[in-house]
C-alpha positions as CSV (number, residue, x, y, z in Angstrom):
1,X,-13.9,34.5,-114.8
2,X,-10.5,33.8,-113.7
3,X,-9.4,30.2,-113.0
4,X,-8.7,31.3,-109.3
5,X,-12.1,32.4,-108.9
6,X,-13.7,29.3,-110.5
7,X,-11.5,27.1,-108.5
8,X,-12.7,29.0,-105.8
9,X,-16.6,28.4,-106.9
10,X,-15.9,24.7,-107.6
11,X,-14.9,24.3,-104.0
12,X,-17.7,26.4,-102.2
13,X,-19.7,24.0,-104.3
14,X,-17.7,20.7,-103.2
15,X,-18.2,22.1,-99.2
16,X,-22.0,22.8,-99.9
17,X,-22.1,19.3,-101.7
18,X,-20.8,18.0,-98.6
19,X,-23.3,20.0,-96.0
20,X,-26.1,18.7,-97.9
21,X,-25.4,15.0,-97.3
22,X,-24.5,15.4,-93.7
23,X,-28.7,16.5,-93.4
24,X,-30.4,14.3,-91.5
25,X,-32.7,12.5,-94.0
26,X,-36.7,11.5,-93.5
27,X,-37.0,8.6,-91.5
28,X,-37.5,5.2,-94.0
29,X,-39.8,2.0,-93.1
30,X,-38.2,-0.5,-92.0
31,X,-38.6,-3.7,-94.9
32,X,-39.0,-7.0,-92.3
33,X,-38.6,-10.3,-93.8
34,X,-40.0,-13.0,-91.7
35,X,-39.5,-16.8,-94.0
36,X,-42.9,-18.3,-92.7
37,X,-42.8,-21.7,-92.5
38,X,-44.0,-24.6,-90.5
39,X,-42.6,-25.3,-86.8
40,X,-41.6,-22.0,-86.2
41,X,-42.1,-20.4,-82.5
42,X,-43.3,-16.9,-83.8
43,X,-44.1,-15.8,-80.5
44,X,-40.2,-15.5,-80.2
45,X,-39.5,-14.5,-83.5
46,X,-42.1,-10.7,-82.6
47,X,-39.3,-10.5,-79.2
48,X,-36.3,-10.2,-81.5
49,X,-37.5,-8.1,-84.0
50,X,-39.3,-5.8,-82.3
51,X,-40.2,-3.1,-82.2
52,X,-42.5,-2.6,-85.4
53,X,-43.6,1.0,-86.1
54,X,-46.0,2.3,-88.3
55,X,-45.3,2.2,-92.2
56,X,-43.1,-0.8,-91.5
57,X,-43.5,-3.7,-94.2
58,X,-43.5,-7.4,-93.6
59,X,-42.4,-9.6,-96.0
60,X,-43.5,-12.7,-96.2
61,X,-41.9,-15.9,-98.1
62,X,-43.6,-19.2,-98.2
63,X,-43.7,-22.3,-100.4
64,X,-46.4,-22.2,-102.6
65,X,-49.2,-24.7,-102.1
66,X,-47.4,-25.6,-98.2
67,X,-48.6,-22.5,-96.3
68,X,-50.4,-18.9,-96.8
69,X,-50.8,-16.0,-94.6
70,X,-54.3,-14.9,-93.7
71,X,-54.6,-11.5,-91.6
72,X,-57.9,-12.2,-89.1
73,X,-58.7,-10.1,-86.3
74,X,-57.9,-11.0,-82.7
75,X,-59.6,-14.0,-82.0
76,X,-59.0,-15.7,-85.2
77,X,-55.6,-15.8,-84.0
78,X,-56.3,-17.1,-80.9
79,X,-58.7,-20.2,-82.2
80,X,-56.2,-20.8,-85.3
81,X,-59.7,-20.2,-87.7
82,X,-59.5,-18.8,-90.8
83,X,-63.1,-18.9,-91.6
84,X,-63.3,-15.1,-91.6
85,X,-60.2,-13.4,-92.8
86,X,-59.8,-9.9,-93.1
87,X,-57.2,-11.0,-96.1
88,X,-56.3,-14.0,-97.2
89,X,-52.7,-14.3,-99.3
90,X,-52.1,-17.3,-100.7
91,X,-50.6,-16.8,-104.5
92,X,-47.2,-16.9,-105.3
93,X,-43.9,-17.3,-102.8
94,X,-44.1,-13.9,-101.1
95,X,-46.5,-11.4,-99.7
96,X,-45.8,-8.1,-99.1
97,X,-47.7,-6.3,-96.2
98,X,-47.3,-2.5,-95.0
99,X,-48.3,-2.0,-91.1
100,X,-50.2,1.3,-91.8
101,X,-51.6,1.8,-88.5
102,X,-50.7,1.7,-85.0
103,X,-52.5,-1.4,-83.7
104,X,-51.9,-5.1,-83.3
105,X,-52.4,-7.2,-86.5
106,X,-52.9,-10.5,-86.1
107,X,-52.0,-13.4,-89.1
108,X,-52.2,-17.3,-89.4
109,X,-51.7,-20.1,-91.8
110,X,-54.7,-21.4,-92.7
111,X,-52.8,-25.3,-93.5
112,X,-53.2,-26.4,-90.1
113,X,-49.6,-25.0,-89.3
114,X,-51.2,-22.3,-87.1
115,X,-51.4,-25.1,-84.0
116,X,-47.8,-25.7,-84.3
117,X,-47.0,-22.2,-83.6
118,X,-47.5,-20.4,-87.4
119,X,-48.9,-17.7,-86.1
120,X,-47.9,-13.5,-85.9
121,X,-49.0,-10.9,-83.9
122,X,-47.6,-7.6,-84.5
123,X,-48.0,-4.7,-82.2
124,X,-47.0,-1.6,-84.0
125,X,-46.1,1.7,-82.3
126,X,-45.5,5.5,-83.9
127,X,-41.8,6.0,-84.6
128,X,-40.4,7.7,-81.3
129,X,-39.5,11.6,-81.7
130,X,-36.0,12.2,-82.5
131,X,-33.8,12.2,-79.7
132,X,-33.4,16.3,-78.3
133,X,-30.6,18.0,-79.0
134,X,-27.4,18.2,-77.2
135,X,-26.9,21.1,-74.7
136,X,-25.7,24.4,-76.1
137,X,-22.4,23.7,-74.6
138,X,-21.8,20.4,-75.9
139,X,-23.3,21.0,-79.4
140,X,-21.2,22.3,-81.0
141,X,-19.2,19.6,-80.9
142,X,-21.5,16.8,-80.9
143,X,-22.6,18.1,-84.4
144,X,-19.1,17.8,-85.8
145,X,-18.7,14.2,-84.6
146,X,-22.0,13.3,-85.4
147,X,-21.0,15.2,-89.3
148,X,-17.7,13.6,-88.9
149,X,-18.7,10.0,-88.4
150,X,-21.7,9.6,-90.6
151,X,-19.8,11.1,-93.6
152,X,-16.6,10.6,-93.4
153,X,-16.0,9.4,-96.8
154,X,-17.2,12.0,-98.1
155,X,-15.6,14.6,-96.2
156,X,-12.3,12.7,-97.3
157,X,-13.3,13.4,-100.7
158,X,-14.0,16.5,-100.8
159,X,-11.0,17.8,-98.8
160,X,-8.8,16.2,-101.4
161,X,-10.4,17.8,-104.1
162,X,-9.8,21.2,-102.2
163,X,-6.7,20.8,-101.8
164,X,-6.0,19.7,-105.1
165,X,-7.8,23.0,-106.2
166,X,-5.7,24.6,-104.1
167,X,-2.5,23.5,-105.1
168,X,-3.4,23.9,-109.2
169,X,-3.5,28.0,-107.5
């Protein structure tokens, strides 16, 4: 092979490096920390961060032996009584919960901060379909910006090294 023709291949490889990371990639869950603690409004806490979709995780971070979080269906929540939790999480500093379903969970602390506003109520929703695509007159170059700005870095790079192959020709 001559070094023309490997340059050549090194750069075709470079450009299809480059395609691949300009994909769109898999849509990720969201990781939502929420630092539960007493004399916290969480009613306005849910406004800013939503919205919550499912496969979403909350994180939860307490002090140990201050507070808990106990997930209890609907009127739990309401009454602030933790007699009948669906879970109750109350080891350690942090909990870890994934919203695996499209419905409104519901969680409390069981220390009598609940009354005082230490209490969540997430609604999730299914992640919205992906926006449609431009108009065929437009597309074209919506793609290229849309390329452009997400990897731009990248495209930096790998025109360098072309033209660094190129001039070694």
């Amino acid at each position: 092979m001559t070094t023309r023709t490997s340059m050549a291949a090194a750069a075709a490889a470079l450009l299809a490096l480059a395609a691949c990371l300009a994909l769109p990639s898999g849509a990720a869950a969201n990781k939502i920390t929420i630092n539960w603690k007493p004399n916290t409004n969480y009613s306005d806490w849910v406004t800013q961060h939503s919205p919550f979709y499912k496969d979403d995780w909350l994180v939860f971070y307490y002090t140990a032996g201050q507070a808990d979080v106990v997930q209890v269906d609907e009127t739990g929540y309401n009454k602030c009584d933790a007699s009948n939790p669906i879970y109750n999480y109350s080891k350690g500093r942090s909990f870890a919960f994934q919203l695996n379903e499209t419905k409104t969970y519901y969680f409390i602390c069981s220390y009598g901060y609940c009354f005082g506003g230490m209490r969540l109520a997430i609604k999730t929703e299914k992640l919205p379909p992906p926006s449609p695509p431009p108009s065929a007159s437009h597309k074209s170059a919506a793609v290229a910006a849309a390329f452009a700005r997400s990897h731009a870095a990248v495209l930096y790079a790998a025109v360098a090294v072309l033209a660094a192959l190129l001039r070694m020709v």
